[in-house]
C-alpha positions in Angstrom: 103.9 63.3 23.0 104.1 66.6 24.5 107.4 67.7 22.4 105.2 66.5 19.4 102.2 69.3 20.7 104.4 71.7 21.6 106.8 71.8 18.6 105.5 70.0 15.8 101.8 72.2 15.3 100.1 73.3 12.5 101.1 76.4 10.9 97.6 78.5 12.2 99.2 77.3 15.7 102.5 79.1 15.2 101.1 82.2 13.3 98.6 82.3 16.8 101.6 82.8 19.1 104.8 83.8 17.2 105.0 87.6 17.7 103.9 89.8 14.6 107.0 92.4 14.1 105.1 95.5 14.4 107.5 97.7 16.8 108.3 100.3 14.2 103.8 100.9 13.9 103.6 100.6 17.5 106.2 102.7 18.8 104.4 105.3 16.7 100.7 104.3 18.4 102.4 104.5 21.9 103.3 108.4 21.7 99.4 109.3 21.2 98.5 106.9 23.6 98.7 107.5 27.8 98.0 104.7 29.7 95.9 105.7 32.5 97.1 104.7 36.0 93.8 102.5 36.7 95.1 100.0 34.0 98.5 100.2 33.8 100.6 97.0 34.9 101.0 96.5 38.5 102.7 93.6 39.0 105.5 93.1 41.3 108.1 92.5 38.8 108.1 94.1 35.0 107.5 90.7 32.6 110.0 90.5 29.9 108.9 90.0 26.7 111.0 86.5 26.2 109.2 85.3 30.1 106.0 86.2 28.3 106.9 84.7 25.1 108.2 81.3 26.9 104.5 81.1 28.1 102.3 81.9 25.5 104.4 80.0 23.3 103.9 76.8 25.4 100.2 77.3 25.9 98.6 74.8 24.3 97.3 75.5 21.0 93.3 76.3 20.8 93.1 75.2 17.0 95.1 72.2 17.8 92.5 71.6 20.6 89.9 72.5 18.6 91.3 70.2 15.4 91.4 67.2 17.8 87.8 67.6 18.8 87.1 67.1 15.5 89.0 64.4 14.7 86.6 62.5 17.1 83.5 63.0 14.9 81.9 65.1 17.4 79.5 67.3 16.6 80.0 71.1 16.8 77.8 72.6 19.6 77.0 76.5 20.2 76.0 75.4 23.6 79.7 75.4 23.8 80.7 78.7 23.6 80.4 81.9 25.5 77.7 84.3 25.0 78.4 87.3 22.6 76.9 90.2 24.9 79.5 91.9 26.5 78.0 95.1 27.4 77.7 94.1 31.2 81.4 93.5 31.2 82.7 96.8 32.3 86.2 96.7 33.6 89.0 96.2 31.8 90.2 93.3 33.6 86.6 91.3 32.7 87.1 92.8 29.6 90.5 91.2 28.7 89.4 87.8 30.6 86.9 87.5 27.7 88.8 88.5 25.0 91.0 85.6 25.4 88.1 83.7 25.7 86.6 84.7 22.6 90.0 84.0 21.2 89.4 80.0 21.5 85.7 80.4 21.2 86.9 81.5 17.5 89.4 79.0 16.9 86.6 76.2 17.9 84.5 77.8 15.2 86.6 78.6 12.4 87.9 74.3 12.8 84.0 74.0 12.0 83.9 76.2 9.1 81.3 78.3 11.4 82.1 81.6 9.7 78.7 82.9 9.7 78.5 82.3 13.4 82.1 83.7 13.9 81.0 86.9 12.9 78.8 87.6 16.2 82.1 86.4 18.4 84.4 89.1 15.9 81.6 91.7 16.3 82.0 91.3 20.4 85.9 90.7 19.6 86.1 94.2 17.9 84.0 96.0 20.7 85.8 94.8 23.9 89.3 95.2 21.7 87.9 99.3 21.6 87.5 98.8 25.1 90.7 98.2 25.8 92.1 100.7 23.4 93.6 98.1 20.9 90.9 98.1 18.6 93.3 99.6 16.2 95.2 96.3 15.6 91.7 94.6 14.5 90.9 95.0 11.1 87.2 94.0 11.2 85.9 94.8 7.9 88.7 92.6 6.4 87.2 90.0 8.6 84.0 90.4 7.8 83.8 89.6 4.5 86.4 86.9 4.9 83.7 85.3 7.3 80.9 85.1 4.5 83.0 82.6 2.6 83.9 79.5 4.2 87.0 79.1 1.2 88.6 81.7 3.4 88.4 80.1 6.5 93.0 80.0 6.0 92.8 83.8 5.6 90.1 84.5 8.3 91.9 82.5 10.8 95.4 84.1 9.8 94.3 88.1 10.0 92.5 86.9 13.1 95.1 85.8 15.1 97.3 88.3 13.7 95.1 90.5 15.2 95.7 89.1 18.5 99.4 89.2 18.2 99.9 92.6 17.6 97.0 93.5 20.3 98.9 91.1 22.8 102.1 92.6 22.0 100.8 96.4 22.7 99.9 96.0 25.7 103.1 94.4 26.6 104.8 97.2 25.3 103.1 100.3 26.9 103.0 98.7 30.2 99.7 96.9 30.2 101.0 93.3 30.8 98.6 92.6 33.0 95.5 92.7 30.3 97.6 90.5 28.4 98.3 88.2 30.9 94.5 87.7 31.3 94.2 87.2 27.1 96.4 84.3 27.7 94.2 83.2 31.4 91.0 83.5 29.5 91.9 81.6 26.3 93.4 78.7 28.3 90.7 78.1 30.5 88.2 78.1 27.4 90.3 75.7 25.6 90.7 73.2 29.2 86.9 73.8 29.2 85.9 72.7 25.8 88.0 69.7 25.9 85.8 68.9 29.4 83.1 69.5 27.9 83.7 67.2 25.3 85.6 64.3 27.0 82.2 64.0 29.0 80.5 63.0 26.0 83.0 61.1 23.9 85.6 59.6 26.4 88.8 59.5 24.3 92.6 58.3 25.3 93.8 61.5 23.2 92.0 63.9 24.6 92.9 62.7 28.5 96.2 62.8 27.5 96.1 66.5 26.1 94.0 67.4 29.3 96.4 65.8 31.3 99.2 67.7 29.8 98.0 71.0 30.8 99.6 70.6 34.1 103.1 72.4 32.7 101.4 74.5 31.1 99.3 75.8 33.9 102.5 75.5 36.1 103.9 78.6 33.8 100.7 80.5 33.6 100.3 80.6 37.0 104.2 82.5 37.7 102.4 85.2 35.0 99.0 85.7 37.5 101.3 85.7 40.8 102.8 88.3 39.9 99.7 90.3 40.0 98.8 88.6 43.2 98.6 92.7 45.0 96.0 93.2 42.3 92.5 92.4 44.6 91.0 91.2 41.1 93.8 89.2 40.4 93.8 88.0 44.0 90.5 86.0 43.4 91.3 85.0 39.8 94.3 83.3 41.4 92.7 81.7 44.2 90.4 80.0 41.5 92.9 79.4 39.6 95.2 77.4 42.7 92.5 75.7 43.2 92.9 73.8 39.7 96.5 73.8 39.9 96.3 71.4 43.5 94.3 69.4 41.4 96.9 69.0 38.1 99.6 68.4 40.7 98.6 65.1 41.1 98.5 63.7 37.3 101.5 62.4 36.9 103.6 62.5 33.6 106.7 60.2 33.1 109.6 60.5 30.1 110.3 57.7 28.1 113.6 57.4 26.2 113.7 55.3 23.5 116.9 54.6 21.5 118.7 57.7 19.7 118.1 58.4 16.2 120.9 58.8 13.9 119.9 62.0 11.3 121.9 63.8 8.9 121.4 67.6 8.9 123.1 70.0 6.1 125.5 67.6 5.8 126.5 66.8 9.6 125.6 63.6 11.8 123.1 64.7 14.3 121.5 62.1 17.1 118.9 63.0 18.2 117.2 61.4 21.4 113.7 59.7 21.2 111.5 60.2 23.8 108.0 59.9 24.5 105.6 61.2 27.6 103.1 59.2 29.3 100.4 61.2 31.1 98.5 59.2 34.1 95.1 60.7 35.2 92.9 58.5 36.6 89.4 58.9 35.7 88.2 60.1 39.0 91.0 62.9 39.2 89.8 63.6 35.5 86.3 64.6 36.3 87.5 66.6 39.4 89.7 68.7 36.9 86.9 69.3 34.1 84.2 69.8 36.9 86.9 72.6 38.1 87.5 73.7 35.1 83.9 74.5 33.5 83.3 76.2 37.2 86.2 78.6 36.8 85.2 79.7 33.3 81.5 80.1 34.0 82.2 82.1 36.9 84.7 84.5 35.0 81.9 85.0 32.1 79.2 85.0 34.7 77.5 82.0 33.9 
């Protein structure tokens, strides 16, 4: 089951976390830009891109997340999301917290066809992405109008998270890995949270199971934050976050092998081995997590 999430995912999932090849435009944006030493990376070990890319591409998708919810009939909620004002948010480390989180707040709408409502999360999207000095990678007219048509919802959701690819990759690249580390912090937790929020309502075996699963994932994410750990703002998003990850290291996932699969590939015999996972979290566990989880993410948006 987890190979089947992880591999197998829609083609919005891979377009959200395949890198956009856009070195040749961003090598150019990177001479007129100087990163000032306040927000420049200072993590005890430079993160190279394939570490970074072995993470974000494991991270659980939000559409897929988001796609799953709705397989369940349940109903789409506002109450769900994060608020649009960001004004108060005026560090660049809160800043690129909730830019991830906007990032799955967005994916949750667009599986709704909530484009009209999308365009107050792309407005507060395109302001903190100024913040940050990346605002050049998001193209929000284009967006804009895409929004005020739900038949674009394919073409809203691809310039969108192209958007967030070439932002996430420019700050990798000039030495600001540690804003993009919190994209991929603040876009997890939303995701873990929504499925919480929703499993309370609608109990359902899938959705325990993809909960449960987010113990590897958070496994990786954490290496990323440690390594920020001399940071004092990272220092207390980490302790929130250890606090979660105790709690995941005690849902227990087992492999089981089935019998190997004979496949021919261009011509050549391939076997392939069949496997399946089996995630165990027992319901009490389960509430302590999503409790955790919706604590973590309203205390990073100040809820």
């Amino acid at each position: 089951m987890i190979k089947m999430r992880f591999k197998h995912l829609t083609y919005i999932f891979i377009l959200f976390f395949v890198m956009i090849s856009c070195k040749s435009s961003n090598d150019k944006n990177s001479d007129e830009f100087n990163v000032p030493d306040s927000v420049a990376n200072q993590g005890v070990l430079e993160i190279s891109e394939q570490a970074m890319d072995n993470v974000t591409q494991n991270i659980s998708s939000n559409i897929e997340t988001a796609a799953l919810i709705k397989n369940l009939n349940v109903p789409f909620s506002k109450e769900h999301l994060a608020p649009t004002e960001v004004d108060n948010y005026n560090t660049q480390f809160d800043q690129a917290l909730l830019l991830g989180v906007y990032g799955a707040d967005l994916g949750y709408l667009n599986m709704y066809s909530k484009t009209t409502v999308a365009l107050d999360y792309l407005s507060s999207i395109r302001k903190l992405a100024n913040s940050l000095n990346v605002g050049q990678f998001f193209d929000f007219n284009t967006l804009q109008r895409l929004a005020k048509n739900d038949e674009n919802l394919d073409s809203l959701m691809y310039i969108s998270q192209r958007n967030f690819n070439q932002m996430d990759q420019y700050l990798r690249e000039n030495n600001r890995s540690n804003l993009s580390t919190l994209m991929v912090a603040g876009g997890w937790i939303e995701g873990l949270y929504l499925s919480g929020k929703v499993f309370k309502n609608r109990p359902d075996p899938k959705l325990r199971e993809a909960i449960g699963e987010q113990k590897i994932i958070l496994g990786d994410l954490m290496i990323l934050l440690k390594n920020f750990e001399k940071d004092p703002d990272f220092a207390g998003l980490i302790k929130d976050f250890e606090r979660l990850d105790e709690l995941f290291k005690k849902v227990e996932i087992s492999i089981e092998r089935g019998e190997p699969e004979r496949q021919v590939v261009d011509g050549r015999l391939v076997i392939k081995q069949r496997e399946k996972s089996i995630v165990t979290v027992p319901d009490e566990l389960l509430d302590k997590i999503i409790n955790e989880s919706i604590e973590i993410r309203n205390k990073l948006i100040n809820q």
